[in-house]
N, C-alpha and C positions, 0 to 999 in steps of 0.2 A: 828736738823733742825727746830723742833716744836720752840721750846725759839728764834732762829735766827728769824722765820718768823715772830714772834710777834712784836723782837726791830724792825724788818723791817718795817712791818707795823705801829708802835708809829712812830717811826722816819719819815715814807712819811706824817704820817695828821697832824706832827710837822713842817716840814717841810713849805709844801705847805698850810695852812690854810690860811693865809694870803691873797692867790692868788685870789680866789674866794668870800670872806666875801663881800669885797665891792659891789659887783652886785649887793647883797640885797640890798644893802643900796641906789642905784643910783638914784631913783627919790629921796630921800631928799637929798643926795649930788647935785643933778642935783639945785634943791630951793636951795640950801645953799651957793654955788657957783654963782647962777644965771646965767645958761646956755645950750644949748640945750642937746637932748639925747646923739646925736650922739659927740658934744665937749666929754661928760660927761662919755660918754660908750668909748670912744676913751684915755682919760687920765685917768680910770681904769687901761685898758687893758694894757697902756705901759709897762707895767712890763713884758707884754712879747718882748719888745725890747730888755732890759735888758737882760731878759731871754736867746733871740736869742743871742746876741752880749757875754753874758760869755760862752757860750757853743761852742762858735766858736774859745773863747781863751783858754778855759779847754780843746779844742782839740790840740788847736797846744801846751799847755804846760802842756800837760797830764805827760810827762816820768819825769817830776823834781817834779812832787806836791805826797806829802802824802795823799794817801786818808781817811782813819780816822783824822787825823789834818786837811786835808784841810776842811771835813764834819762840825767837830762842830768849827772850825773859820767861816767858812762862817755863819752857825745858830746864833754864838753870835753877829757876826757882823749886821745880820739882823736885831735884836731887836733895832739895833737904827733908821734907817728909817722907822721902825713899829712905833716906840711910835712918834718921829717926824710929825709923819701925822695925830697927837690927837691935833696938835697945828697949823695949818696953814689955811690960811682964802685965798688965792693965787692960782689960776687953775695951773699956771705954776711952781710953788716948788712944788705941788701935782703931777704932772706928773713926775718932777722929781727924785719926792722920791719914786714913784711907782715904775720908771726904776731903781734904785738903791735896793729895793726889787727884782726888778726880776733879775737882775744881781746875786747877794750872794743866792736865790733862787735854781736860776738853777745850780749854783755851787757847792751846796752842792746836788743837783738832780744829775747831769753827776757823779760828782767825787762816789756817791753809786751806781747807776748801772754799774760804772768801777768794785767799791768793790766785786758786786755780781756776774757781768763775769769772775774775778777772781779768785774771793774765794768760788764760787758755780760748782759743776758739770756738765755738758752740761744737764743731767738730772733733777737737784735743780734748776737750771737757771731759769726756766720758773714758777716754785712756787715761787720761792724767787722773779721774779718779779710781777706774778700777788698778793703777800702780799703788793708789794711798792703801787701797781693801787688802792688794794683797802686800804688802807690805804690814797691815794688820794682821793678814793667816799668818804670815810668818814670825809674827812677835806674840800670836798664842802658841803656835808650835814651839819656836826657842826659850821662849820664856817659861812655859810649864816643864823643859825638859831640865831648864837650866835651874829652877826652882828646885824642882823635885831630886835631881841627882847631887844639887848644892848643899841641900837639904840632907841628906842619908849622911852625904860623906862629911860634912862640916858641921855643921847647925843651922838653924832657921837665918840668923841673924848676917851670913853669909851673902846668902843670896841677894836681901834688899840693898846691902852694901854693893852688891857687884851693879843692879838694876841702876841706882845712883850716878854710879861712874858712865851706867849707858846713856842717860839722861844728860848729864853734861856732854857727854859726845853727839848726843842731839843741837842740844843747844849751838856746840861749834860747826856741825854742821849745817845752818840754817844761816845763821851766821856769816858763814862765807860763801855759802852756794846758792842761795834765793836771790836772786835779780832785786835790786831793790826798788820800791815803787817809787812813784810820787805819791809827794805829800797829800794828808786827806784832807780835802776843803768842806767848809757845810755850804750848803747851796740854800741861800735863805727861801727861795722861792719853790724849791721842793718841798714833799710829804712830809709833815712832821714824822716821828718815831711811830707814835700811835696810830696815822692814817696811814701808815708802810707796814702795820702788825694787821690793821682790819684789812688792807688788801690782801694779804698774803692768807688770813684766814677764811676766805672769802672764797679763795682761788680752789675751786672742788679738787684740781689735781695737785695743788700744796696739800691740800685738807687730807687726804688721802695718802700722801707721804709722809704726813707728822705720823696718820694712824699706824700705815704700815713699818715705821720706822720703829715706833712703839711694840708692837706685834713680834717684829723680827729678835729682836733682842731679849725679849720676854722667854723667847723661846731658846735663844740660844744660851744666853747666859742661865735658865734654869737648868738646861741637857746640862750644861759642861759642869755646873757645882755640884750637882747633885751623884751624879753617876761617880763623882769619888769614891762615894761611901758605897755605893751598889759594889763596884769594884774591889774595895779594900778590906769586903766581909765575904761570908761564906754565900755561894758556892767559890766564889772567884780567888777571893783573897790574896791578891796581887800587893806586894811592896810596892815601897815609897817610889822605887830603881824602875820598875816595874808598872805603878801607875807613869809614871815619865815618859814610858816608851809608848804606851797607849797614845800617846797625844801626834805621834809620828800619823794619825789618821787626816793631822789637818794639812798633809804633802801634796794628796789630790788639789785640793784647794788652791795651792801654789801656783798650782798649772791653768786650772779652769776660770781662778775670778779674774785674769787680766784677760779674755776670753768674752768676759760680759758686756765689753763695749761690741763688741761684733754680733754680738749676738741681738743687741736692742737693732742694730745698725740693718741686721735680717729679719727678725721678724716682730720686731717693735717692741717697748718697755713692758705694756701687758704680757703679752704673749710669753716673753724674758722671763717678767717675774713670777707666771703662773708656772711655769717650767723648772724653774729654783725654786719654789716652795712644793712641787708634787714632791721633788728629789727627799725636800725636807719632811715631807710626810710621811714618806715608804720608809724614810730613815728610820722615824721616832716606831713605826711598827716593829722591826728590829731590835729596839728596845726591851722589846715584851716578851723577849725569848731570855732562856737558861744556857745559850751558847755564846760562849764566851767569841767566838768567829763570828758568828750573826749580830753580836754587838756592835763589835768595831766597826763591823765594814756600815751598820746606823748611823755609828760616829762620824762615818767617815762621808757617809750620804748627806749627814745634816750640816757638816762642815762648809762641804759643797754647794749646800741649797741655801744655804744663808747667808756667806758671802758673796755668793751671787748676786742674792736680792738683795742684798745690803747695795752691791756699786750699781747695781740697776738702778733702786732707786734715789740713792745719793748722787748718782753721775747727771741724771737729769733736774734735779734743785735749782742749780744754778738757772739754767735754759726756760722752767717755767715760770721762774720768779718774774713779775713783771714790773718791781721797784726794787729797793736796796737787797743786793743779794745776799749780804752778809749777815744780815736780820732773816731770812731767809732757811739759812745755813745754821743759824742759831737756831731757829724754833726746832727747824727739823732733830738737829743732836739734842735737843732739849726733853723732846719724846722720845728720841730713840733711848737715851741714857735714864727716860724714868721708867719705859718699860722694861729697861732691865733693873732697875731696882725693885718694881712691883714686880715682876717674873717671880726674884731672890726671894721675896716675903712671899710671898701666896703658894709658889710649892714647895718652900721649906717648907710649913705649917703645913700643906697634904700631905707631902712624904712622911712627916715626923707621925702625923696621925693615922694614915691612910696606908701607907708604903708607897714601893715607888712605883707598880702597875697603877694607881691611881694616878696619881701627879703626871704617867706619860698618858693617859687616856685625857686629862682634863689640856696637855701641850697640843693633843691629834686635833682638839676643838677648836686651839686657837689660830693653830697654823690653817684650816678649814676656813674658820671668818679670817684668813687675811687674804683668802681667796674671792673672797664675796667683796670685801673692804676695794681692793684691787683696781674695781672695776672702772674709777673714774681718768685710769692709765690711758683709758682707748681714747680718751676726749686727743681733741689736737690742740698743740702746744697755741 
């Protein structure tokens, strides 16, 4: 299990590095484009359209795809919208190419944590996912650091070229270190597609992992676009070099989300995830301060509480599914990757109007209802 969790975790910050680089980079994309934050933080983030829209098709055409073949086709195929986005001068083929990122993204995301519901024990389940979580802290950390200082010393166009190269080294790695399955058969006498989606939406503690799936990322992905630009104006006014080194907040993280299987394993998936979202609340309060220390360590609070809840509730997907896990696995990234596309729109548009003391008072409301949302955790599997 030790060598499994390790491909696990290369393969999530191969994966997903991509996802996140850009954020560093938005106020000069923002100058380079010539457009506001919230255009700018908004055609970012479409990659979680993408994201939402294959996750909705890897569920309905979960029982015919390989998952080791389907894993490194999606990664090699990634490398060509990666390095494509080193070459365009257009807001609208960059939106584009994001979505097409986040499509083969989350492709090769659903179709591994099919692998690991799988091919994992109901006990391995929740390690084997918080190594994918953290393996994602670690592809925001290196990836924003590797963006943003690629970025100063080179050009924009640099860094997506490198992200690319990472992307094929995903692909070889999946490639030759995933155990390969047997073949997927359809079972004519099982649930159709459609009466495997009403089960699962039916399921109050599925229901309630789509919501908080949605919630969680809502909230992270608007913290992490947004606070660019709080940072890269007055009072703070930190460089490119310098937002880079900020992102060193998501290091806690490293340590604590492989940490959240033990922690369900003590005092249960509620209890977990109410504990990761306080962390995440006391964070965003820290937001609302004019100290540049009281910031980070928010950052670094929220980094904390939302990878947490993220493997909290993605580790138990698999185990409460009670038909096709893979359809399953899909709905859930389906919500997680539109709440973070609605996050991107709804406080762009406050910050831009409001500033950003609004936009984190209206984040304290939603992480609150994911408290409330939560509550159907206590049911037994």
């Amino acid at each position: 299990m030790f060598s499994r969790t390790i491909t696990i975790g290369l393969l999530s910050f191969l994966t997903l590095i991509d996802l996140f680089g850009s954020q560093a980079i938005l106020p000069q994309l923002t100058t380079y484009f010539g457009t506001d934050p919230a255009s700018m933080g908004l055609a970012v983030n479409a990659s979680t359209f993408g994201m939402a829209a294959a996750g909705l098709i890897v569920a309905l055409l979960s029982r015919r795809i390989d998952r080791v073949k389907g894993i490194w086709l999606s990664l090699a195929l990634l490398s060509i919208p990666t390095s494509l986005l080193g070459f365009v001068d257009d807001l609208t083929l960059f939106t584009w190419l994001r979505i097409a990122q986040g499509a083969l993204m989350a492709t090769a995301f659903t179709l591994t944590m099919s692998y690991l519901a799988e091919e994992c024990s109901a006990a391995e389940a929740a390690g084997a996912m918080a190594a994918y979580i953290t393996g994602n802290v670690l592809s925001n950390l290196i990836g924003r650091l590797m963006a943003a200082n690629f970025a100063d010393w080179f050009g924009l166009s640099i860094s997506f070229w490198l992200f690319a190269l990472l992307n094929l080294a995903g692909a070889l790695l999946a490639y030759l270190c995933l155990a390969k399955t047997a073949p997927r058969t359809s079972n004519s006498d099982g649930p159709s597609v459609m009466q495997v989606w009403k089960i699962h939406l039916t399921n109050p503690r599925l229901q309630a992992s789509f919501v908080l799936g949605f919630l969680i990322l809502f909230i992270f992905l608007s913290v992490f676009t947004y606070v660019n630009f709080v940072l890269s104006a007055a009072p703070f006014s930190l460089s490119g070099n310098q937002l880079g080194l900020v992102y060193l907040v998501f290091l806690p993280a490293v340590f604590t989300t492989p940490l959240a299987g033990k922690m369900v394993s003590s005092r249960g998936t509620y209890i977990a995830f109410v504990m990761s979202m306080t962390m995440a609340f006391f964070g965003l309060l820290a937001l609302l301060t004019s100290s540049l220390t009281l910031l980070i360590l928010g950052l670094a609070a929220i980094g904390v509480g939302t990878f947490c809840a993220q493997a909290v509730v993605s580790g138990q997907i698999g185990t409460v599914a009670t038909a096709d896990r893979a359809t399953a696995s899909g709905l859930y990234l389906t919500s997680y990757y539109f709440g973070g596309l609605v996050g991107a729109a709804v406080i762009g548009r406050v910050f831009t109007a409001s500033g950003w003391n609004s936009a984190v008072y209206l984040l304290l409301a939603v992480t609150a209802a994911s408290l409330i949302a939560a509550r159907p955790l206590n049911r037994p599997v």
